[in-house]
Structure formats: structure tokens, C-alpha cells
LUMLUMDREN-2810 file (N, C-alpha, C; in Angstrom, 1 decimal):
<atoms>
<atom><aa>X</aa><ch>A</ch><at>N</at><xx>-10.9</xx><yy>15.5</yy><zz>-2.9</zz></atom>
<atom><aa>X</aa><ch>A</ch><at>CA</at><xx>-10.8</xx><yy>14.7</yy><zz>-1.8</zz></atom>
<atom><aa>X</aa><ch>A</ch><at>C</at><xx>-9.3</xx><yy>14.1</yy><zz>-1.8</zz></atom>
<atom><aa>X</aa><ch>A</ch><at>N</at><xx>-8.9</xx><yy>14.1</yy><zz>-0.7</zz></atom>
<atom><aa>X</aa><ch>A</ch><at>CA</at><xx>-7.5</xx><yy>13.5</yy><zz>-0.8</zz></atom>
<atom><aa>X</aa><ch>A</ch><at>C</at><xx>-7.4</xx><yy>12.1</yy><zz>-0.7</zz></atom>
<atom><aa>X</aa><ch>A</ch><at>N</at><xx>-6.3</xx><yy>11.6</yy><zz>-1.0</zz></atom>
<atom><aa>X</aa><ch>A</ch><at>CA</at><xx>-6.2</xx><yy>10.0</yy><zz>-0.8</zz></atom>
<atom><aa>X</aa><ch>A</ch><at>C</at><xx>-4.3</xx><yy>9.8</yy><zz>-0.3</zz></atom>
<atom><aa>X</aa><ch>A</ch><at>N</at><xx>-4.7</xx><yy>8.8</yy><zz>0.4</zz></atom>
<atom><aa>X</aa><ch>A</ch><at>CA</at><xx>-3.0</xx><yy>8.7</yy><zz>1.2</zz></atom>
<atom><aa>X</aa><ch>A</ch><at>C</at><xx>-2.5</xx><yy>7.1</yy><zz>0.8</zz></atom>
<atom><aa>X</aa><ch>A</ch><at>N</at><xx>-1.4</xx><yy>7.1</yy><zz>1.1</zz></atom>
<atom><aa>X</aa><ch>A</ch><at>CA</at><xx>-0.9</xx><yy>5.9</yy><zz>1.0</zz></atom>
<atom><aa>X</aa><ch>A</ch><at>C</at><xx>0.4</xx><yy>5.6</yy><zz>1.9</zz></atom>
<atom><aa>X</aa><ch>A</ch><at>N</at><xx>0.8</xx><yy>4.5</yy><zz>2.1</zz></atom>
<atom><aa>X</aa><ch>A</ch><at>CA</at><xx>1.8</xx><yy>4.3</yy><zz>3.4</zz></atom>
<atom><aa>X</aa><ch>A</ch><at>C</at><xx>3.3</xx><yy>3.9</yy><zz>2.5</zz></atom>
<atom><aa>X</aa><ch>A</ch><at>N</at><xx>4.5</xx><yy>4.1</yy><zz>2.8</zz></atom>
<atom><aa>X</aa><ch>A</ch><at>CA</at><xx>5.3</xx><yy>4.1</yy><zz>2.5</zz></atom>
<atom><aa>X</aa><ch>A</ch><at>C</at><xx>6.7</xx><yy>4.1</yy><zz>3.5</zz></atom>
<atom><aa>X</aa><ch>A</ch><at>N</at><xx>7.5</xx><yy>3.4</yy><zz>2.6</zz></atom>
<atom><aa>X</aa><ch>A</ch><at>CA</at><xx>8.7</xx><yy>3.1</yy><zz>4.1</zz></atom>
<atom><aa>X</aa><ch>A</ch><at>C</at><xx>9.9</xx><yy>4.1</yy><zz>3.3</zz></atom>
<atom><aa>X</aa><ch>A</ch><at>N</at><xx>10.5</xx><yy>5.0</yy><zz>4.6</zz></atom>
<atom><aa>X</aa><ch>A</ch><at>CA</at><xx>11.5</xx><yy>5.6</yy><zz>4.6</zz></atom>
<atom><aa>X</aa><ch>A</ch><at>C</at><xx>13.0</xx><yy>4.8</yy><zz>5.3</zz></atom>
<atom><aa>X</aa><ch>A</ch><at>N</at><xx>13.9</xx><yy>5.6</yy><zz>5.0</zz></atom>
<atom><aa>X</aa><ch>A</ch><at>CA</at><xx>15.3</xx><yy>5.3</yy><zz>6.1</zz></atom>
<atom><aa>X</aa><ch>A</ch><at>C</at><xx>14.5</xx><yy>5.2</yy><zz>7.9</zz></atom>
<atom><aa>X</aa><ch>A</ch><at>N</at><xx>13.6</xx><yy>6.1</yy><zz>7.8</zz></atom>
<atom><aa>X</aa><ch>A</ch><at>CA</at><xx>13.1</xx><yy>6.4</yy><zz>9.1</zz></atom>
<atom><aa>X</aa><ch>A</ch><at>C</at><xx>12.1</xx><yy>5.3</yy><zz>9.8</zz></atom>
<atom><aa>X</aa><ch>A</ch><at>N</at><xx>11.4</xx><yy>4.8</yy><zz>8.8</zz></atom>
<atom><aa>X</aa><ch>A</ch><at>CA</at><xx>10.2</xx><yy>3.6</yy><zz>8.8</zz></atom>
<atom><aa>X</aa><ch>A</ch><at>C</at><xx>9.1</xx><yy>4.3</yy><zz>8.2</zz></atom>
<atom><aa>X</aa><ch>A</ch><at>N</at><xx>8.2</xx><yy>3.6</yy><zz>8.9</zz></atom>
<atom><aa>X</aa><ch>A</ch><at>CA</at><xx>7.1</xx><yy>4.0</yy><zz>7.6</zz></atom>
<atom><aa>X</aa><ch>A</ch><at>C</at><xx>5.9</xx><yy>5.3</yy><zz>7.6</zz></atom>
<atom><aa>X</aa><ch>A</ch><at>N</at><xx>5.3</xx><yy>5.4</yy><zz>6.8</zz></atom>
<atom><aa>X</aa><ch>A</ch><at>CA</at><xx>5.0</xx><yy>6.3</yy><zz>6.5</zz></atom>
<atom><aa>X</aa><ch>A</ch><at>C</at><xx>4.1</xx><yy>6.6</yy><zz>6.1</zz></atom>
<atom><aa>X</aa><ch>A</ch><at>N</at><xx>2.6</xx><yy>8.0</yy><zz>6.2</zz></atom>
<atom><aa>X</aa><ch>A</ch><at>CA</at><xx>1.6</xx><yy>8.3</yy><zz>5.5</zz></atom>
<atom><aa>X</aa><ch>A</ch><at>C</at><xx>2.3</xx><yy>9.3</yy><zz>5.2</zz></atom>
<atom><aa>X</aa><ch>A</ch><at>N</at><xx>1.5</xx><yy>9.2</yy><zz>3.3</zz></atom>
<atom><aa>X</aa><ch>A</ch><at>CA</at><xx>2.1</xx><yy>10.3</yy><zz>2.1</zz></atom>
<atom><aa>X</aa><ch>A</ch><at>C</at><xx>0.7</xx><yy>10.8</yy><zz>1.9</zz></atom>
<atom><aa>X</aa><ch>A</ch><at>N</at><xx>0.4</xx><yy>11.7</yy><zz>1.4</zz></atom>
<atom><aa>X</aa><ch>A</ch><at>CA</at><xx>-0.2</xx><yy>12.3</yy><zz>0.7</zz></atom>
<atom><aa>X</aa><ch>A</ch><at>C</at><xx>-0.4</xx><yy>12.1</yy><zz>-0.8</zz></atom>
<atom><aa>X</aa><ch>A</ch><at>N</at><xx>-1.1</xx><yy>11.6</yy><zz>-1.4</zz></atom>
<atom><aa>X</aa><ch>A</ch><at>CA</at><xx>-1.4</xx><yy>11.5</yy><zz>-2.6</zz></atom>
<atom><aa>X</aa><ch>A</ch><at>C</at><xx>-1.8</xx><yy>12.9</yy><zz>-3.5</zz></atom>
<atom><aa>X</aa><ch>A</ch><at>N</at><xx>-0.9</xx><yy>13.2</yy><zz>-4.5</zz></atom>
<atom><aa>X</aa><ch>A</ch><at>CA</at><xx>-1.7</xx><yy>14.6</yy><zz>-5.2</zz></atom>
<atom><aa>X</aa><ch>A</ch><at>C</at><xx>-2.7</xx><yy>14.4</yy><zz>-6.5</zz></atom>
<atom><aa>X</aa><ch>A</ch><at>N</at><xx>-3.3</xx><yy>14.8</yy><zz>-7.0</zz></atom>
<atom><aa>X</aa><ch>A</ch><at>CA</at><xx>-4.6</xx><yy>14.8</yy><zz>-7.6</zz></atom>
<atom><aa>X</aa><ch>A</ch><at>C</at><xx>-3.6</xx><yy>13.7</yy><zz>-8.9</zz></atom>
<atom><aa>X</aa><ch>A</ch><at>N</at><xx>-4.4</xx><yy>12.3</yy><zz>-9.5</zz></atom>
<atom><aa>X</aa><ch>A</ch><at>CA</at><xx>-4.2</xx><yy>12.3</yy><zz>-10.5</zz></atom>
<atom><aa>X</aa><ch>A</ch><at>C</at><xx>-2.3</xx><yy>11.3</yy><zz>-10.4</zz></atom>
<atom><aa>X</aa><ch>A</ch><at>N</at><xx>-1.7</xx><yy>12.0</yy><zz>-9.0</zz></atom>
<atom><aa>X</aa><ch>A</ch><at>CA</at><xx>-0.8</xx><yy>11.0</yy><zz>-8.8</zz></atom>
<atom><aa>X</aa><ch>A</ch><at>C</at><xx>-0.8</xx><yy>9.5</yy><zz>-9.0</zz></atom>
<atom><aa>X</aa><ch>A</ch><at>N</at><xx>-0.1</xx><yy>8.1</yy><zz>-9.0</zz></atom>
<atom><aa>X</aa><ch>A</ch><at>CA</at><xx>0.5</xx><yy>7.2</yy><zz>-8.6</zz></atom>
<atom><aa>X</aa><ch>A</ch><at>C</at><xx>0.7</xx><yy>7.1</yy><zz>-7.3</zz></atom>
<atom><aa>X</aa><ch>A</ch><at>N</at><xx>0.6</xx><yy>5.8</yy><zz>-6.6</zz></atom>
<atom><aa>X</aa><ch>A</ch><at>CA</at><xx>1.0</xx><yy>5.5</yy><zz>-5.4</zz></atom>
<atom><aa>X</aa><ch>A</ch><at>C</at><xx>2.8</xx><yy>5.7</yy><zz>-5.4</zz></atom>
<atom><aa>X</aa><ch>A</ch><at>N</at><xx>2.8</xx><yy>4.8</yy><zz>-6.3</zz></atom>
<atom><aa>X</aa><ch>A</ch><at>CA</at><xx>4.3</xx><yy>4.6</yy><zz>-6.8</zz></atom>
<atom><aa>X</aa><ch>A</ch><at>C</at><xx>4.9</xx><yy>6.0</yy><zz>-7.0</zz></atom>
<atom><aa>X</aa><ch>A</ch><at>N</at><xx>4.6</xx><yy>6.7</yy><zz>-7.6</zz></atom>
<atom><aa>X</aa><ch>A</ch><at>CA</at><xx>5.5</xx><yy>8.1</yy><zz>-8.0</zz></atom>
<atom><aa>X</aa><ch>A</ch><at>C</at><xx>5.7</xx><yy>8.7</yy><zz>-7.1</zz></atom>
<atom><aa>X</aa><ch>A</ch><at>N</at><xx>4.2</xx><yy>8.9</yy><zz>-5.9</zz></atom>
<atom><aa>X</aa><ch>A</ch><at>CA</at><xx>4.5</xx><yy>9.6</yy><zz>-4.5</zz></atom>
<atom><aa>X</aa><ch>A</ch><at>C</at><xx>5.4</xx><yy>9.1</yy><zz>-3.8</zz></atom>
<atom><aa>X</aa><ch>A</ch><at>N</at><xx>5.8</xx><yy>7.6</yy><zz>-3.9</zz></atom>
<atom><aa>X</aa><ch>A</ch><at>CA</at><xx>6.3</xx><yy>7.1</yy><zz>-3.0</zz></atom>
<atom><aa>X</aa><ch>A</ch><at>C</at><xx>7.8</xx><yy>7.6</yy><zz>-3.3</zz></atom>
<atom><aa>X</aa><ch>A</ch><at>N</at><xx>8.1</xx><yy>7.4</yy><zz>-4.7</zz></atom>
<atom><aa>X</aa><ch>A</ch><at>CA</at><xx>10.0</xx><yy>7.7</yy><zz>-5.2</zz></atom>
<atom><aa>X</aa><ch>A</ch><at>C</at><xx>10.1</xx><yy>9.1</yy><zz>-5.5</zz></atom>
<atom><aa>X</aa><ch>A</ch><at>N</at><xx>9.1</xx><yy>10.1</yy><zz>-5.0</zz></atom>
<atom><aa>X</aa><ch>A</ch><at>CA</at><xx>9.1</xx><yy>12.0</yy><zz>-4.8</zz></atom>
<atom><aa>X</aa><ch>A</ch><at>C</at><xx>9.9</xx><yy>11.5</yy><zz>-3.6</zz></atom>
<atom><aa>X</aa><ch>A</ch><at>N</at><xx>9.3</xx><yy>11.0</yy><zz>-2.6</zz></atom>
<atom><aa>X</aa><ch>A</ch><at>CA</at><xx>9.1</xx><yy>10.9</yy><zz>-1.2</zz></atom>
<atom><aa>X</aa><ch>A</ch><at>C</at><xx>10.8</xx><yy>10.1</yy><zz>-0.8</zz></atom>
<atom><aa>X</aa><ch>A</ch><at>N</at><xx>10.9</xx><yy>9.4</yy><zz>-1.6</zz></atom>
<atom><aa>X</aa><ch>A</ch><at>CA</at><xx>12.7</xx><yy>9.1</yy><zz>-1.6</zz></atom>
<atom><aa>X</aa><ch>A</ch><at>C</at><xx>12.3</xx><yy>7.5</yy><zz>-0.8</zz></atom>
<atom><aa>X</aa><ch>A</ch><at>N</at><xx>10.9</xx><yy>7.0</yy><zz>-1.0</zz></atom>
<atom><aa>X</aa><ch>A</ch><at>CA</at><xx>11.0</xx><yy>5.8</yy><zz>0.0</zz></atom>
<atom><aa>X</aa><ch>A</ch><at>C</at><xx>10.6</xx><yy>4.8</yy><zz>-1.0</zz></atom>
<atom><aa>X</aa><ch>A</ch><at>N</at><xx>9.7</xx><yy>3.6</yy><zz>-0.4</zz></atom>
<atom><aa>X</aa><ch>A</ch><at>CA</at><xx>9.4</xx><yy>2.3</yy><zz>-0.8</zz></atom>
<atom><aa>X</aa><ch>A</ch><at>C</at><xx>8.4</xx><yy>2.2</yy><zz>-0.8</zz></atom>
<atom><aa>X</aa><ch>A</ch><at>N</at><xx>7.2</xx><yy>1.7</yy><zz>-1.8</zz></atom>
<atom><aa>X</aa><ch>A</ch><at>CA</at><xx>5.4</xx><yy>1.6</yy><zz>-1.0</zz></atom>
<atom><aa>X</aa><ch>A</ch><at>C</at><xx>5.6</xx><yy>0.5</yy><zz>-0.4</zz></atom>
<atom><aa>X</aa><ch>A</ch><at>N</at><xx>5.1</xx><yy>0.8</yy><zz>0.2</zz></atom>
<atom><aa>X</aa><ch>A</ch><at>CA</at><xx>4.4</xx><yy>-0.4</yy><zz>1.2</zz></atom>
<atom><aa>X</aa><ch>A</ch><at>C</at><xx>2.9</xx><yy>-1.2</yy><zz>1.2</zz></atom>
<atom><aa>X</aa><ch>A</ch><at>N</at><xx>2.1</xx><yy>0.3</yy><zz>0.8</zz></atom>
<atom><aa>X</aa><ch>A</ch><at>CA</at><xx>0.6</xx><yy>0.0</yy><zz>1.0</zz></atom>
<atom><aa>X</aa><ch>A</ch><at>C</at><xx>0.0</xx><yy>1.0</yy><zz>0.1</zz></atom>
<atom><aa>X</aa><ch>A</ch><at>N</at><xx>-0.5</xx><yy>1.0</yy><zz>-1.3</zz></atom>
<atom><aa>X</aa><ch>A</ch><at>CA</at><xx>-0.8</xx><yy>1.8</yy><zz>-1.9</zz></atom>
<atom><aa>X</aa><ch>A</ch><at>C</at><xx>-2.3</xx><yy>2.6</yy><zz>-1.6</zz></atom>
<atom><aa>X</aa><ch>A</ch><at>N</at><xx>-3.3</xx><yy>1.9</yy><zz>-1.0</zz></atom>
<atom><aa>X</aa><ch>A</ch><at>CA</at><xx>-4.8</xx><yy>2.5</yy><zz>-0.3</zz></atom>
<atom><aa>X</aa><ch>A</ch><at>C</at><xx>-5.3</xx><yy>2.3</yy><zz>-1.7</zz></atom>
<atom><aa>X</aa><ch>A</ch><at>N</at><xx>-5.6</xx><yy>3.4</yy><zz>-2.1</zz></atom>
<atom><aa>X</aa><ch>A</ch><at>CA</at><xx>-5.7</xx><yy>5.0</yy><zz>-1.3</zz></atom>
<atom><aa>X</aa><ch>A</ch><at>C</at><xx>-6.7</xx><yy>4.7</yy><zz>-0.5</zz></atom>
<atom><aa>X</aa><ch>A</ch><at>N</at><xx>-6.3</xx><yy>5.3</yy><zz>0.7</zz></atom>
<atom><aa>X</aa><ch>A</ch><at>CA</at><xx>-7.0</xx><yy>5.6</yy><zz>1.9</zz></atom>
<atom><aa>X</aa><ch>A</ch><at>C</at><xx>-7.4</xx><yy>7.1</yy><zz>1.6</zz></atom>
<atom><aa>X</aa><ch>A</ch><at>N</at><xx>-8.9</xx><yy>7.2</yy><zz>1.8</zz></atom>
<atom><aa>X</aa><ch>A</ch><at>CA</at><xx>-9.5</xx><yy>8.0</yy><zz>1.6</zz></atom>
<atom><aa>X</aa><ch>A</ch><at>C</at><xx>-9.4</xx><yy>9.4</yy><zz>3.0</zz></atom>
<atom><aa>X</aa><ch>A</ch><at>N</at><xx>-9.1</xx><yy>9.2</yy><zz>4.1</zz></atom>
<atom><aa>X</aa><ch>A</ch><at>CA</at><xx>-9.2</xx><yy>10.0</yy><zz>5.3</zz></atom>
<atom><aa>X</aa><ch>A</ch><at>C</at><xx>-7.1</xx><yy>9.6</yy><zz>5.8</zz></atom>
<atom><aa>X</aa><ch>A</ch><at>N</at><xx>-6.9</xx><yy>10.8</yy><zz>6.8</zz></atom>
<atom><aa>X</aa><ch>A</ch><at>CA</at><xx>-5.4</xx><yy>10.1</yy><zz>7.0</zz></atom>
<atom><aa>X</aa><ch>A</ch><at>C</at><xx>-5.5</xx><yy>9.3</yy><zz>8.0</zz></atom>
<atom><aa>X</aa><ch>A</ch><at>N</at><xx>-6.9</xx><yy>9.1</yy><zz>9.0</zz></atom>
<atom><aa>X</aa><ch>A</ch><at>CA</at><xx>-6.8</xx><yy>8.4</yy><zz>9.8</zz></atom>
<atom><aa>X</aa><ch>A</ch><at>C</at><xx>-7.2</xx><yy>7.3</yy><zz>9.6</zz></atom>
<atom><aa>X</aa><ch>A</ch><at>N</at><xx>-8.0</xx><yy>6.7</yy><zz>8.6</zz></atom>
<atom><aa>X</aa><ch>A</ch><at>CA</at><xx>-7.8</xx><yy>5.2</yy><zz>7.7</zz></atom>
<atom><aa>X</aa><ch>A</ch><at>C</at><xx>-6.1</xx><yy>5.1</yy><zz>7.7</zz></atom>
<atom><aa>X</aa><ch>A</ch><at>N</at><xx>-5.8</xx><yy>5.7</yy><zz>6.9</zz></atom>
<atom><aa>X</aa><ch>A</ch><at>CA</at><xx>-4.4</xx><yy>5.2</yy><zz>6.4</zz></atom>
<atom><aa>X</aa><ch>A</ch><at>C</at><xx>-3.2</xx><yy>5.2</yy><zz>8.2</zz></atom>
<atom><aa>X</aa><ch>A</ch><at>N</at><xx>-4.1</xx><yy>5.7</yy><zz>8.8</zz></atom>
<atom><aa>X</aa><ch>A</ch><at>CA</at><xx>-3.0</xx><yy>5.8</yy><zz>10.1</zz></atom>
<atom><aa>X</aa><ch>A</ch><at>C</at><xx>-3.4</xx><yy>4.5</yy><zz>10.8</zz></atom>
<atom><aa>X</aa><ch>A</ch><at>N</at><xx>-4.6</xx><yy>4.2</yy><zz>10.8</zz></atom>
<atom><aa>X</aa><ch>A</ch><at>CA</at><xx>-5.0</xx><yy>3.1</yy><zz>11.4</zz></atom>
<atom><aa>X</aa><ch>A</ch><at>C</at><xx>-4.6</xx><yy>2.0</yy><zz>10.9</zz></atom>
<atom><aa>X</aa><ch>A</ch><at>N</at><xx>-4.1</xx><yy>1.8</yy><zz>9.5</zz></atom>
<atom><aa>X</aa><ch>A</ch><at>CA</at><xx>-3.4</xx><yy>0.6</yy><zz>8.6</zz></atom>
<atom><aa>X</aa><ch>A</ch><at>C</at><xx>-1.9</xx><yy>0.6</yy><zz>8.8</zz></atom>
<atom><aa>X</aa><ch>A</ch><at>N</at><xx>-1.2</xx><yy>1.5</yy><zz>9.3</zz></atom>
<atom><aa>X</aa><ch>A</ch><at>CA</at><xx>0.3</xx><yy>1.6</yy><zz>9.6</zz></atom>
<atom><aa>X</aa><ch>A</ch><at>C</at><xx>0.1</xx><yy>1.4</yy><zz>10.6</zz></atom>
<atom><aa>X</aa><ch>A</ch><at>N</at><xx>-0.6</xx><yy>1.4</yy><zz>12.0</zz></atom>
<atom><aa>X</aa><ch>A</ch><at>CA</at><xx>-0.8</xx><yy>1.3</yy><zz>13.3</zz></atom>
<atom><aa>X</aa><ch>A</ch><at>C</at><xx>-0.8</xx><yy>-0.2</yy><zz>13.3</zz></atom>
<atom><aa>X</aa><ch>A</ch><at>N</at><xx>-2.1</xx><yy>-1.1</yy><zz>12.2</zz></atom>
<atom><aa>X</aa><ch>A</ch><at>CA</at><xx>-1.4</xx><yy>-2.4</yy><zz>12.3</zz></atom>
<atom><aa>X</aa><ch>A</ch><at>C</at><xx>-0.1</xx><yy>-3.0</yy><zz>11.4</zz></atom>
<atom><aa>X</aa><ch>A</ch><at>N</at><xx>0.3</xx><yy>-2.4</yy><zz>10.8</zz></atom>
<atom><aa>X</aa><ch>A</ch><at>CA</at><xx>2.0</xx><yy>-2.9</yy><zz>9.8</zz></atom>
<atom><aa>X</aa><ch>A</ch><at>C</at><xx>2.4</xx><yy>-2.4</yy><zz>10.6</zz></atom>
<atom><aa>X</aa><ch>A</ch><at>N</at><xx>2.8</xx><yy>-1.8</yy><zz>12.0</zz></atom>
<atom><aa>X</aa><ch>A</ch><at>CA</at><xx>3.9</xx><yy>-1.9</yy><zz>12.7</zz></atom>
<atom><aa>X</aa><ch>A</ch><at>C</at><xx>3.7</xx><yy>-2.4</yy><zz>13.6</zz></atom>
<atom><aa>X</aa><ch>A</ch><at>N</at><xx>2.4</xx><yy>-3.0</yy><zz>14.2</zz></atom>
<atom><aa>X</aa><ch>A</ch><at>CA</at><xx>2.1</xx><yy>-4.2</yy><zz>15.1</zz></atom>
<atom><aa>X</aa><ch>A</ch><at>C</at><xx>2.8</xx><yy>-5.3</yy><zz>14.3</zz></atom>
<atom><aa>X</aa><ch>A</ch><at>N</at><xx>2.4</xx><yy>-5.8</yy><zz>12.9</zz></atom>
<atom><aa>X</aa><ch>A</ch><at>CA</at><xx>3.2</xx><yy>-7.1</yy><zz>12.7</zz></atom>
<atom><aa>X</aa><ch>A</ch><at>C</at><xx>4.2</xx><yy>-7.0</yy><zz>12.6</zz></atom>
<atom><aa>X</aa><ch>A</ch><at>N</at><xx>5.0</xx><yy>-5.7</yy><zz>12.2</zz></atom>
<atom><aa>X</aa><ch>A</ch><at>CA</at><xx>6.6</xx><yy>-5.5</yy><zz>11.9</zz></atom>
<atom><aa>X</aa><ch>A</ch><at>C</at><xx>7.3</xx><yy>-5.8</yy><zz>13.3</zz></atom>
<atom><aa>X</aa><ch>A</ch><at>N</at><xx>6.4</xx><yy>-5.5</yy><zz>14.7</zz></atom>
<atom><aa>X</aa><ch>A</ch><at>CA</at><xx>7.4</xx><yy>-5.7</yy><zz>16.1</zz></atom>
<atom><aa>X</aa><ch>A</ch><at>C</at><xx>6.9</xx><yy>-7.1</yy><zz>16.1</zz></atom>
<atom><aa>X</aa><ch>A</ch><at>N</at><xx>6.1</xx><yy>-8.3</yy><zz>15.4</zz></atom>
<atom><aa>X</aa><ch>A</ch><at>CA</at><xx>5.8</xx><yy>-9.3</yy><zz>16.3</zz></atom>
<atom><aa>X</aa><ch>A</ch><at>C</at><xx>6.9</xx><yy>-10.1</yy><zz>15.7</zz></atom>
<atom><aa>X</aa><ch>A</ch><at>N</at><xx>7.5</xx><yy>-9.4</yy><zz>14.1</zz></atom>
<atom><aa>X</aa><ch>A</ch><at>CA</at><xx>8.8</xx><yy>-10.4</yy><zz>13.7</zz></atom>
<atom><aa>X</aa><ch>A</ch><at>C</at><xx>10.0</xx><yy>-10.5</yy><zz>14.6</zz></atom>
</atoms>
């Protein structure tokens, strides 16, 4: 089963892919970014629905 986690790039943020046995953390500095939200989110659209609201509060700053 896969597990995801959200992370912030130069670009903004992000769902990663978690690999078997990975860290949130390690995927995130493969990834060249920052965690944000480690989950694991079990489905990508859990984890998409949790960046959908971190960028709802990110535009209400």
C-alpha cells in the first residue's frame, strides 16, 4: 500500500510519494523540498484533500 506525504518546494507544495520503509523526512530532502505534513496519507486523494485545505489557509494569510 502506498502512503503519501505533503511537502513544500521552490514551486509550493506538494504530494510525494512515500517508498516502502521510507521516512517522511528523507522523501521530503530526495525531493529537494521541506515537509510540511508527514500523513502518511494512505490514498493520494486523502493527502490531496489535506493540501487543498494548507493552501486554503496559506491564501487566507
Amino acid at each position: 500500500m502506498a502512503n503519501y506525504a505533503i511537502i513544500e518546494i521552490e514551486a509550493g507544495f506538494e504530494v510525494i510519494d512515500l517508498l516502502p520503509g521510507q521516512s517522511a523526512e528523507d522523501a521530503a530532502a530526495a525531493q529537494g523540498g521541506a515537509l510540511v505534513d508527514p500523513g502518511p496519507y494512505h490514498s493520494f486523494e486523502d493527502a490531496n484533500d489535506a493540501l487543498d485545505q494548507l493552501e486554503v489557509v496559506e491564501d487566507e494569510d
